[in-house]
N, C-alpha and C positions, 0 to 999 in steps of 0.2 A: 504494500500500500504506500503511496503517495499522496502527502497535501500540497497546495499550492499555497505557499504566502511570500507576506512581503519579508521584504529586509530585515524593517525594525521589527516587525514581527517575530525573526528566528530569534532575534536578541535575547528576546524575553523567553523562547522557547529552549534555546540552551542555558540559558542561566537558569532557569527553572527542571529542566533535566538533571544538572547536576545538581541543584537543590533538595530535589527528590531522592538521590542518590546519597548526598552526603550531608548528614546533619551539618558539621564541621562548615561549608560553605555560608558565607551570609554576604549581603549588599547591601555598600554606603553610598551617599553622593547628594550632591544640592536636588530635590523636588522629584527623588527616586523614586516613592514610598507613594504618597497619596494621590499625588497627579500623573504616575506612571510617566516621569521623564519629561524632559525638555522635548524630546524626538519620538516620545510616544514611545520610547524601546523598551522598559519596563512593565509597562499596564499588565495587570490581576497578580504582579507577585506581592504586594500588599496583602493584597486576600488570603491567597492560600498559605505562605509562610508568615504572614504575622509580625508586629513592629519590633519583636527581639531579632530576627532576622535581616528586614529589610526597614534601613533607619535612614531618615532622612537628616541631613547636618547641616551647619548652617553654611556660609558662603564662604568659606574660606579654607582655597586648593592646601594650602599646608596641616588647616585642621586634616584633612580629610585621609591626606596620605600621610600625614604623624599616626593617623588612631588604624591605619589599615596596616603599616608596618609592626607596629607593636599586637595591633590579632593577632598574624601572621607570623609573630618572635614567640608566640606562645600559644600555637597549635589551632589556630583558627585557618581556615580558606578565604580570605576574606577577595571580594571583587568591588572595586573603588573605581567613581564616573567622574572623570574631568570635563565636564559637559561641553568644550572646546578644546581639541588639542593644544590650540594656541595659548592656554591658558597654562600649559606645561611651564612656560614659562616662570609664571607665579612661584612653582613648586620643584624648581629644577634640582636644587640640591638634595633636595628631599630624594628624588628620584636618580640623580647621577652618583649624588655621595653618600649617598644612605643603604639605600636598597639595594643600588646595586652590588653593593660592597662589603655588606654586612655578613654573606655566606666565607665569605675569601679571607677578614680580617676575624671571622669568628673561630676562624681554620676548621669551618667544616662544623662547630657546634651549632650552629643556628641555619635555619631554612627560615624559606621565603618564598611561602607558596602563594602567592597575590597574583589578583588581574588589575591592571589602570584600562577601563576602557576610557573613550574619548571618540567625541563628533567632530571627523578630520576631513580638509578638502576644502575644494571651492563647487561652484557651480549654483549656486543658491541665493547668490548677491547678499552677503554678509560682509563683504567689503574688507580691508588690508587686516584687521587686529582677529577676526574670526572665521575667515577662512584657508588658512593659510597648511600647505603637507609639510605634518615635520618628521614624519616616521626616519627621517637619513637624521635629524640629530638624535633620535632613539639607537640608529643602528651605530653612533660613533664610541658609542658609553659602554665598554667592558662589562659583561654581567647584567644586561639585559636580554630580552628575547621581545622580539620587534614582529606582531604580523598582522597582516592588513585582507580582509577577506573581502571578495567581488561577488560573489553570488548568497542567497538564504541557506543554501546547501554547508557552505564553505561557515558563512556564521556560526551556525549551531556546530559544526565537525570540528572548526577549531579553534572556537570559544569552549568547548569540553575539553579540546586536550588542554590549552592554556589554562584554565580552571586545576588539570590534575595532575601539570607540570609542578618541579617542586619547586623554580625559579621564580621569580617576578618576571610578567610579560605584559609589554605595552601595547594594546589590544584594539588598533586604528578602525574602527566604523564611516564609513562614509556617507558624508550627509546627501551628498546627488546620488545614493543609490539607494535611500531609505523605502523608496515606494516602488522600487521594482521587486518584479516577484520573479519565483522558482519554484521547484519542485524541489521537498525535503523527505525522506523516507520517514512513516509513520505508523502509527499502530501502538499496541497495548504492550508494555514492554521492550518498544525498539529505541536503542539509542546510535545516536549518530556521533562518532567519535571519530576525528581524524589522527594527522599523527604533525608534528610540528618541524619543518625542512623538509619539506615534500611538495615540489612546485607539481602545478598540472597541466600538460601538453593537449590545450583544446581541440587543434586544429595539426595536419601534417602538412608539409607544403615543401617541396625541394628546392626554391631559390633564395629564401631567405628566412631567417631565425627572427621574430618580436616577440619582445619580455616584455611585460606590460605587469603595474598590479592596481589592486583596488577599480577605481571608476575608469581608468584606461584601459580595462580588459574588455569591458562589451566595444570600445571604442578602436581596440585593436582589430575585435574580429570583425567587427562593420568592415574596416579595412578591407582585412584579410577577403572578404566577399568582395567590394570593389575591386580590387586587383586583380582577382578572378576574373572577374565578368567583365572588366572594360578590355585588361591590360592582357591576359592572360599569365600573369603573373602567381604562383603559388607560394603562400608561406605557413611558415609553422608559425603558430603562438602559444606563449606556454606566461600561463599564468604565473607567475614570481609564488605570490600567496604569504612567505614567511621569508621575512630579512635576513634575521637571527633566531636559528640557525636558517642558512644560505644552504639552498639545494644545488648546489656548484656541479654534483655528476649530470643531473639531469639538464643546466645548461650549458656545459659542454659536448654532452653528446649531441645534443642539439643544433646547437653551432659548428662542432665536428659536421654534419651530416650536410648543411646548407651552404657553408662557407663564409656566410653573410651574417652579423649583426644587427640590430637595431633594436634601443631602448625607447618607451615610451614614459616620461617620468611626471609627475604633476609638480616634483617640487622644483624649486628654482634651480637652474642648469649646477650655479656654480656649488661642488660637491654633493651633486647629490647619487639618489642608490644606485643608479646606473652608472657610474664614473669607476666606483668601485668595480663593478662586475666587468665592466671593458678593462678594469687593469688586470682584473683574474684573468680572463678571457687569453689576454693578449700574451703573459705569463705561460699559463697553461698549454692553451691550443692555436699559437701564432702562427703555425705551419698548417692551420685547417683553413685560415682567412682567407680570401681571393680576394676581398677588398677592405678597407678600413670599415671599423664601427662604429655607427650612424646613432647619436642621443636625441630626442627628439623630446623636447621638456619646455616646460614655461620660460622665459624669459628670467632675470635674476634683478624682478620688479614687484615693489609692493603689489598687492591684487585689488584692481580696480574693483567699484562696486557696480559701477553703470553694464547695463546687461551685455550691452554690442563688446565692450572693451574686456571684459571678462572673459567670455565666451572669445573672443579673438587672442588672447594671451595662452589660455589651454591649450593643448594637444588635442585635436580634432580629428575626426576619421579622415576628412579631406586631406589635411595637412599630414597625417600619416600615411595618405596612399599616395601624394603627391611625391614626399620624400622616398618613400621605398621605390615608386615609380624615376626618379633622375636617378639615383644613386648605384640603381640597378644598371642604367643604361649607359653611365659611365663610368662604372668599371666590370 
């Protein structure tokens, strides 16, 4: 059996899976609890686990991840909402020097089984301070685990494994994908659990290799359709899915077999997660290339709020088939 829902939908449905599953789990965060979220991705866990579980706190990112690390130092599961990624900022240290580092300086006496989700991305005219991808300064911080899911399926598989990870994992939801749906395996007793560094190869195609994650994966494969049908051009895409850990064999096999690169990235060009994987790449499997690799990312500009200039700064299907299309032709 199969249901159809949305996005924010699986949210609530894998956090509630593993709810069910593990007394030990519980969820904080600003307006979690009785209004079911900022983005709707909570609603009825109120109801069925009850305010010792699901607590709503007040406005302040450092309360929120001071009281989730200290559950989490004394055997709690705790999963904590930064209701904007960008809001990382507020609680950075908390999350660079604290968390992350707590297992490493405790030498191994202390875990750190916590989730940080957070509503990441643009696309929704929230303009430069709230839309902004920071999952690449998640992936710079030793002793994090960075992953960003694109489809309802991917939500609940690896919002469970991150939930039963013993690490701290920063747990990127995207706000332009909130309302799309999918199909998630369902029924009395079915749990959907993925595994964490495990990218997903959508699409096959022998001229070129796109990695794409989060809201540039349906944007890839739009592509990946256009280049077919105009160009006669075939590519593979393979959904990134988890930063940290990096499924590094499944993209080099990849690119092993195409010859060709291209990243699709929403954050700003300068360092971001595709920058790194072109140096793995080029490390790696330098002798599979036939031609250099192609980053295809936002511009390294605050994000406009006005709808035309927004939408013109992203990575676009157009502009992804238009770049795979010259790039191809010349070399």
């Amino acid at each position: 059996m199969v249901a159809v829902i949305t996005y924010r939908e699986a949210v609530a449905r894998g956090i509630a899976q593993e709810m069910r599953r593990d007394p030990d789990v519980v969820l904080l965060g600003e307006d979690v609890a009785a209004a079911g979220g900022v983005f709707k991705t909570t609603v009825g866990l109120l109801e069925e686990f009850g305010p010792e579980r699901v607590r709503d706190t007040p406005i302040s990112e450092q309360a929120i991840l001071g009281a989730t690390i200290g559950a989490a130092m004394t055997g709690l599961r705790p999963i904590a909402e930064i209701m904007f990624s960008d809001f990382f900022a507020v609680c950075w240290d908390l999350i660079a020097n604290e968390m992350a580092k707590i297992r490493y300086m405790s030498d191994g006496q202390l875990a750190l089984p916590l989730v940080v989700r957070c509503a990441n991305g643009a696309g929704v005219r929230f303009g430069a301070q709230h839309s902004q991808s920071v999952e690449n300064w998640a992936m710079a911080v030793p002793g994090l685990k960075v992953v960003a899911p694109s489809t309802p399926r991917d939500v609940v598989g690896l919002l469970a494994a991150s939930i039963r990870d013993p690490d701290p994992v920063l747990f990127f939801e995207h706000k332009g994908l909130m309302a799309t749906k999918g199909e998630v395996p369902d029924g009395i007793g079915v749990e959907v659990v993925d595994e964490l560094g495990r990218a997903a190869v959508l699409r096959q195609g022998g001229d070129a290799t796109i990695l794409a994650l989060a809201a540039m994966v349906p944007r890839a494969m739009t592509a990946a359709g256009q280049l077919s049908a105009e160009h006669g051009i075939e590519v593979t895409v393979v959904d990134v899915r988890s930063l940290v850990p990096l499924d590094t064999r499944t993209i080099l096999a990849e690119v092993a077999n195409t010859g060709r690169l291209f990243t699709v990235e929403e954050n700003p060009r300068l360092c971001g997660w595709g920058a790194e994987i072109v140096s793995i790449v080029a490390e790696e499997a330098y002798g599979a290339l036939t031609g250099p690799p192609v980053r295809i990312t936002t511009p390294h500009i605050p994000l406009p709020a006005a709808d035309k200039l927004e939408d013109y700064v992203l990575p676009s299907a157009d502009r992804i088939t238009e770049t795979v299309r010259k790039s191809l032709e010349e070399w």
